[in-house]
Every structure is written in structure tokens, then in C-alpha cells.
N, C-alpha and C positions, 0 to 999 in steps of 0.2 A: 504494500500500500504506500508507497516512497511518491508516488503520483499522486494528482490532487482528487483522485475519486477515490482514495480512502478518506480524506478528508471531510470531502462533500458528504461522503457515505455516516462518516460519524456525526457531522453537524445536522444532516436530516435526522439519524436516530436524536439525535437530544431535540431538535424540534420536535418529532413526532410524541416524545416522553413528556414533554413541558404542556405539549396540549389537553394529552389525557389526561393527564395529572391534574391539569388547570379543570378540563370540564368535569372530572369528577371530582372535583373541590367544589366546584360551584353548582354542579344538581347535590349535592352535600351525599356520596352513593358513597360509603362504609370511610370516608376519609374527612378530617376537616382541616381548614386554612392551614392547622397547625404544623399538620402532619406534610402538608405540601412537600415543602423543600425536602425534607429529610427523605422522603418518595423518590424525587428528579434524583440527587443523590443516589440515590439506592439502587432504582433503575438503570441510570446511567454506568453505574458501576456491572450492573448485569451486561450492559450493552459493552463493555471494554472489556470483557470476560470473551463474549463471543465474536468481537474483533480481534482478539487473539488468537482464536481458533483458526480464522480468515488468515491472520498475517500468518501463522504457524505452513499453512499450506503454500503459501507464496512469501517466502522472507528478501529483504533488498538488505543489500550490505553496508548501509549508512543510515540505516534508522533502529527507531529501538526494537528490543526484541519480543518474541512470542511471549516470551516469559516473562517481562518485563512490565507489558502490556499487562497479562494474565493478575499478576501481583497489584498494580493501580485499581484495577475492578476488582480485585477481592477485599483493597483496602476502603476502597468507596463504599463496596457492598454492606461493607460490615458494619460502616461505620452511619450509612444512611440506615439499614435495616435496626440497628443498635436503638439510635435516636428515638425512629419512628416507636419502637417497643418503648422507651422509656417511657415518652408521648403515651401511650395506649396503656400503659400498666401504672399511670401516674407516680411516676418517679422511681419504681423500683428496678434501681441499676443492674442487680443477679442476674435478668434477663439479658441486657445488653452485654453483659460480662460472662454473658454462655456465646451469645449471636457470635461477639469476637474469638471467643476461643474457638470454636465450631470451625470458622472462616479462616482464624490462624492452624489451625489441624491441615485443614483442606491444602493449605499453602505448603505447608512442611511435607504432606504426601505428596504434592506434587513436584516440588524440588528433589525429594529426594528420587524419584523415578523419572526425573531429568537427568540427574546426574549419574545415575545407573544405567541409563541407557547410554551415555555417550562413553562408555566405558565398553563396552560389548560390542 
């Protein structure tokens, strides 16, 4: 994605997230105001999860990596998904402090099965 239709591709994804998000804020459908951002957040990080998957099959030799990628969405992920719970569970962090670790596990298997395989 070193061209600018990875770019495009990712800026349409976070348009298409900021809308849903906006219109199911505003028919108030299982989300409110609050929860907004920490959504686009959240989603957006799903969406650089599965841009990674995209650059992984097509990698360019001057941009960042699959994995690279993979780790920013899982940090977004975690960190929107986190919020939104705290949001939803009225202040009880436990929850947000499992969403992280959960998202920090997923990350450690998947490095460590990067780096097993470029050994082999």
C-alpha cells in the first residue's frame, strides 16, 4: 500500500466509521454521545488490524510493516474498546484492565509466531 490507494482506502474506512458511529449516536441505537469517540477509536483500530492483513499480502520496502500496522490496531483496539466499557460499566476499570490484557495476549501470540516462523 506504499501508493496513495492504501491511503484513500484507509481514509474512506475512517469516513465510512465516523458516519455510522455519528448516525447511531444520533437515532441514540444501543450507543450515546459519550461513547462516540471511544467507538471511531475502536473501530478504526479494527480497520488497521485488517489493513494489515492487506499490506501483509502485498508488503513495499519503504513503508511500515505488517506487523507494525497489526500492533497500532491492536493498540487502538484496546484502548477504544477499554474506554467504551469503562463508559458502559460506569467507571469500573477491571473490565478495561481485562479488554487490555486480552489485546496484549493476542499481540505476544502473534509476535511470537512471527518470529518462529522466520526462523524455519
Amino acid at each position: 500500500m506504499s501508493n496513495s490507494k492504501g491511503g484513500l482506502l484507509t481514509l474512506g474506512a475512517l469516513i465510512i466509521i465516523v458516519a455510522i458511529v455519528t448516525i447511531a449516536g444520533a437515532a441514540q441505537l444501543l450507543i450515546s454521545w459519550g461513547e462516540a469517540v471511544a467507538l471511531i477509536i475502536a473501530f478504526y483500530g479494527c480497520w488497521l488490524i485488517v489493513a494489515s492483513a492487506i499490506r501483509a499480502r502485498n508488503p513495499s520496502k519503504y513503508e511500515r510493516s505488517a506487523f507494525s500496522l497489526f500492533g497500532w490496531g491492536m493498540l487502538l483496539a484496546a484502548i477504544g474498546f477499554g474506554w467504551d466499557l469503562n463508559i458502559r460499566t460506569e467507571g469500573n476499570w477491571l473490565y478495561t484492565l481485562a479488554v487490555v490484557l486480552l489485546l496484549l495476549g493476542i499481540l505476544a501470540i502473534v509476535a511470537a509466531l512471527k518470529t518462529s516462523s522466520k526462523k524455519v
